[in-house]
N, C-alpha and C positions, 0 to 999 in steps of 0.2 A: 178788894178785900182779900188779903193772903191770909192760906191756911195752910201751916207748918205740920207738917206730919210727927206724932211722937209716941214713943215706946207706949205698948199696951200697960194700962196701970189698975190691976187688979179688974174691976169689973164696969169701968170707965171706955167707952173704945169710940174714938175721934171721926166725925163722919162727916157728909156735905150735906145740905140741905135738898127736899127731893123736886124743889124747881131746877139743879142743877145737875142734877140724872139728868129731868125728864129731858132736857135741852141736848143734854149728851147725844142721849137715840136718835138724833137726827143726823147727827155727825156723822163721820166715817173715824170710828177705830185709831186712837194714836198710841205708840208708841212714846220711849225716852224721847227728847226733845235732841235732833244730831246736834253736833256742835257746831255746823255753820248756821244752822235757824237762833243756836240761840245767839250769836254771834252776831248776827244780824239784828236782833233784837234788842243788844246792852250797848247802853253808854257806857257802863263800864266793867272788866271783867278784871276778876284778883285772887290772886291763891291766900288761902285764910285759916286760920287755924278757929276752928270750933269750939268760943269759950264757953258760953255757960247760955241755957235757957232760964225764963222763969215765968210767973205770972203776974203781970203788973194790975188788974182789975179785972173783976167782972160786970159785964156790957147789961146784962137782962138775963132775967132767968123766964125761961115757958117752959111749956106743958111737955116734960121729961127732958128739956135739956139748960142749959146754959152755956152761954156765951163768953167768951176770956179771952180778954185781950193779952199777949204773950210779945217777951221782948226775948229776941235772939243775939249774941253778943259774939262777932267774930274779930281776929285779931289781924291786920293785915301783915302778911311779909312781903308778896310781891305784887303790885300792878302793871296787869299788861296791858291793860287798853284803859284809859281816862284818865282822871286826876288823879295825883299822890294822895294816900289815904291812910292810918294810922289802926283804924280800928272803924269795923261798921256794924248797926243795931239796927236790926230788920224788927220795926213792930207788928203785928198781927194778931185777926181776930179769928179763934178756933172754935167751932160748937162740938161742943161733947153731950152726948147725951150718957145719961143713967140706966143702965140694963140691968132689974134685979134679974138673982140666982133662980132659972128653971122658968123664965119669963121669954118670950122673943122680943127681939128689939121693934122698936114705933114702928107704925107699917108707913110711915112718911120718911123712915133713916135710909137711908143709901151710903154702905161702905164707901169709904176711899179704897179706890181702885189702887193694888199693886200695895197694901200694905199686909203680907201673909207673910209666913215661914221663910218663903224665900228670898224674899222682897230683903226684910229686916237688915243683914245685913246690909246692905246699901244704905239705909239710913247714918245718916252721921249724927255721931256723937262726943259730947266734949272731949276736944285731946285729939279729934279726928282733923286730917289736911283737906279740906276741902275747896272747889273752884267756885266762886260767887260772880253769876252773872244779873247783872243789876240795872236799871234805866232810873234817870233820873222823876221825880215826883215834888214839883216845887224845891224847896230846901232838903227835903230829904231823898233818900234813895232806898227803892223796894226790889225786887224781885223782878226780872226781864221775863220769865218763868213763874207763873204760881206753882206749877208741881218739880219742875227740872231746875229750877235756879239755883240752887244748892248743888252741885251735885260730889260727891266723897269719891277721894284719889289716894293711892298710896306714896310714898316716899319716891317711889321708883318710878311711879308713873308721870311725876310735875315735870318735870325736861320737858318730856314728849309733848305735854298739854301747852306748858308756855311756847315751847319751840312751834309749833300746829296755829295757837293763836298770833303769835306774832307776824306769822307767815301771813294771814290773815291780813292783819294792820297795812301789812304790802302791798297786799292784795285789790284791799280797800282803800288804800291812798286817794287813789284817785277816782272820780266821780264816775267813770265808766268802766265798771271791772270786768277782767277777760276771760271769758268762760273755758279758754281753753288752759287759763292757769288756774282756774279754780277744778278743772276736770282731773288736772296734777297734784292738786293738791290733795283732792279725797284720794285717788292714789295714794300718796304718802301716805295721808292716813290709813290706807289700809294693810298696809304694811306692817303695824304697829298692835298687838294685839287689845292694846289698852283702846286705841281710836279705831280701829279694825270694824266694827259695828257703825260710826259716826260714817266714815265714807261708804262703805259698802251700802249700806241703807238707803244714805241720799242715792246713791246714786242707781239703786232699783227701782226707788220713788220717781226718778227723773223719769227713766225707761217706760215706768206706766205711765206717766205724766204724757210722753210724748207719743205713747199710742191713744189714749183716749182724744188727744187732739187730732191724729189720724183718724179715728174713727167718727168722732164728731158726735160722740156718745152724751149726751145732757148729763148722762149720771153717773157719767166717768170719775166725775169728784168723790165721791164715795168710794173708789178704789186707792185714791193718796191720800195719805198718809198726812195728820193735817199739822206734825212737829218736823216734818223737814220745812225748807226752805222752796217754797213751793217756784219761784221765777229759774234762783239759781242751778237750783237740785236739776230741772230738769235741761236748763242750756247745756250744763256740763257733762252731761249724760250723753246729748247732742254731738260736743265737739269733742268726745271721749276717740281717742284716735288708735289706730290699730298698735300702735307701738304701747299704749298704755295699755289696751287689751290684753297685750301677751305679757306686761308685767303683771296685771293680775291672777289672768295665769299661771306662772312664777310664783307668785304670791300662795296662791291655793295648793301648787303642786310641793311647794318645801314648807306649807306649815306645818302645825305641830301637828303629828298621827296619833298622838295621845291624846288629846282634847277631849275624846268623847269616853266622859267619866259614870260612873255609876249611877252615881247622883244627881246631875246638872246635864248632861249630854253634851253638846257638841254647842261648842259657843254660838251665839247670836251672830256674832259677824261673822263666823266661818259660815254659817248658813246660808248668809245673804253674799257672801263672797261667792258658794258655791253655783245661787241662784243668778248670780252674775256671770262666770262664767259659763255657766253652762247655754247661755244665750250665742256664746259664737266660736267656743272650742272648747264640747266638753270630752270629743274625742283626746285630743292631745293630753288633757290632763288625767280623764281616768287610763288614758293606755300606760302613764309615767307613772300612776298610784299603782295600778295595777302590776308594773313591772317591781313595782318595791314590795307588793306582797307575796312575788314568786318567789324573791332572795330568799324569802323565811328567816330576813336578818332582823326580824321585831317580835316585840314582846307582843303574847295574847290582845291584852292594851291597845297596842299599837296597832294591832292586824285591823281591831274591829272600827277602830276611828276609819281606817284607810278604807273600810270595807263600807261605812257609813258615806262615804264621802263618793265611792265610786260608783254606788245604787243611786244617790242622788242624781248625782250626772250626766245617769245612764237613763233617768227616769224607768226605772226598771221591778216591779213590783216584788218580781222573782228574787233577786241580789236581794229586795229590803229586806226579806223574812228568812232567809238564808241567814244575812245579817244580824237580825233579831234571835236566831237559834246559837249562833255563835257566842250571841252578848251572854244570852241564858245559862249557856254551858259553862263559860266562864266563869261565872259568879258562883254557880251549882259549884266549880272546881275551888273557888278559893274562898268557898263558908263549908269545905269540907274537915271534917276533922284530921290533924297533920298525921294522926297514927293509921289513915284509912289507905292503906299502900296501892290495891286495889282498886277501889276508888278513883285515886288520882290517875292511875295509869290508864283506867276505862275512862277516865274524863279526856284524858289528852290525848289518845287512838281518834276518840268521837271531835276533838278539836281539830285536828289534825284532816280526818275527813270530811268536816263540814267548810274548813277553809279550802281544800281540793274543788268541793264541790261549787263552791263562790266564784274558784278561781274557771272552771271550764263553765258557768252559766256566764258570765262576767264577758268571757271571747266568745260567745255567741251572741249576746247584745252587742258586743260593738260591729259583730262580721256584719249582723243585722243595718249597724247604725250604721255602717260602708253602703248596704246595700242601697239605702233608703238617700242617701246624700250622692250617691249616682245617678239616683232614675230621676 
């Protein structure tokens, strides 16, 4: 039974039923579904333009909610894995329950995880380009993904996604795929800032994956991640070879230094890319960040991304809040009023010396990290 997620509508708000919480808490924790798990899981995958939702019936009504069966109508333009396909209608059954005003909701409702403020955007909506990962169901075709199947792309980004899946179809040909071209491939993807989070991810997932078999830990499952590709994710993680290491290396040391925004902070996949390299050189890379933030050739923006990135690497608690003072000041300096002359100039003295001071705790974490990788 699919249940399609949809804009909040006045005092209406879409939820799951609480035998499927309670099942959740047993779980371990998922994330987006990466794009080789769901890849693995569709018959067929299509770039689609997001026609029209609506409600085709109501299933039953109970005690504060009802049931609607909803028909979703996308348009195809390209197919990259399956059959030729013109247009596909995803049906599904959604429970809504009724929240009067100044009431709390059923103590049996359980929100859909991941539909808030920030979420929203990501929901697609008619008119939006979205990637439809699908498995076949008798004659019709549903959802490879109950939450992830859908997932919304820009203009800019369908190259990347069709180019990433078809690489795939390659991949997949044949009956025995090779972990060490699938260990290249998340590479690629992580190159990429649109798929940058799909590889990086798997491939931390792998990492854990293949220590808890090390360790022989029973409840090691609980620490992966249950939307990668639990067999793949973790071979290719295995046959990840040192040349691909230092591309992603490469990869962390020229992305963007601006990433880490006001609002949103430092992307997911720079995260997990950083959590990646820091596993077998995070010297090389924060000493290269670190040499870009001596230039003084970057904007405030830019210092604190780079400065974000090289506490992480450092595992360094000192650099974070150094860090954190820098983000603060910044912000303090550009919600100042433009006519504050004063102001600004005490702001950017205090900028000026709290990145000095980043920059000399920052060479004693690494003198440290020398110390520590000699003895």
């Amino acid at each position: 039974m699919k249940k399609l997620r949809s804009s909040p509508i006045s005092l209406i708000l879409i939820v799951l039923i609480a035998s499927v919480a309670m099942s959740a808490k047993a779980t371990p924790v998922r994330a987006r579904a990466t794009l080789l798990s769901l890849y693995a899981k569709s018959d067929a995958i299509m770039v689609a333009r997001y026609d029209k939702r609506e409600d085709s019936g109501t299933n039953r009504v109970g005690d504060g909610f009802t049931a609607v069966t909803t028909k979703t109508y996308f348009d195809v333009s390209t197919v990259i894995k399956g059959e030729p396909r013109k247009f596909v209608v995803i049906e599904a059954e959604e429970f809504r329950y009724q929240i009067q005003k100044g009431n709390d909701a059923p103590t049996d409702a359980a929100f859909v995880v991941g539909v808030d403020s920030g979420d929203l955007n990501n929901v697609p909506k008619p008119g939006d380009t979205v990637l439809l990962f699908l498995k076949n169901d008798g004659d019709a075709m549903t959802l490879a993904d109950e939450r992830d199947g859908v997932r919304k792309i820009t203009p800019g980004e369908q190259s990347i996604f069709v180019d990433r899946i078809r690489e795939l179809n390659s991949i997949f040909d044949n009956s025995e795929s090779d972990s060490a071209k699938i260990a290249a491939w998340l590479v690629r993807c992580a190159e990429q800032p649109a798929t940058r989070w799909d590889g990086t991810h798997e491939l931390m997932q792998g990492f854990r994956h293949l220590e808890w078999r090390e360790k022989a830990d029973a409840n090691g499952y609980e620490r992966i991640d249950p939307s990668v590709s639990y067999v793949h994710g973790a071979d290719a993680a295995n046959a990840l070879s040192s040349e691909l290491k230092n591309t992603l290396t490469q990869i962390l040391v020229n992305s963007d230094f601006s990433s880490l925004t006001k609002t949103a902070g430092i992307s997911e996949g720079d995260r997990e890319l950083i959590a990646l390299v820091k596993r077998w050189d995070p010297k090389t890379a924060a000493n290269y960040l670190l040499g870009q933030l001596k230039s003084r050739a970057f904007t405030t923006h830019e210092n604190a991304g780079m400065m974000y990135k090289i506490s992480e690497l450092l595992g360094d608690s000192r650099s974070a809040d150094i860090t954190r003072t820098y983000r603060e000041t910044s912000t303090n300096d550009s919600d100042a009023p433009t006519n504050s002359v004063r102001s600004a100039a005490s702001n950017a003295d205090l900028l000026a010396r709290t990145l000095d001071h980043f920059i000399r705790n920052a060479e004693t974490s690494l003198s440290n990290l020398d110390s520590i990788q000699s003895n």
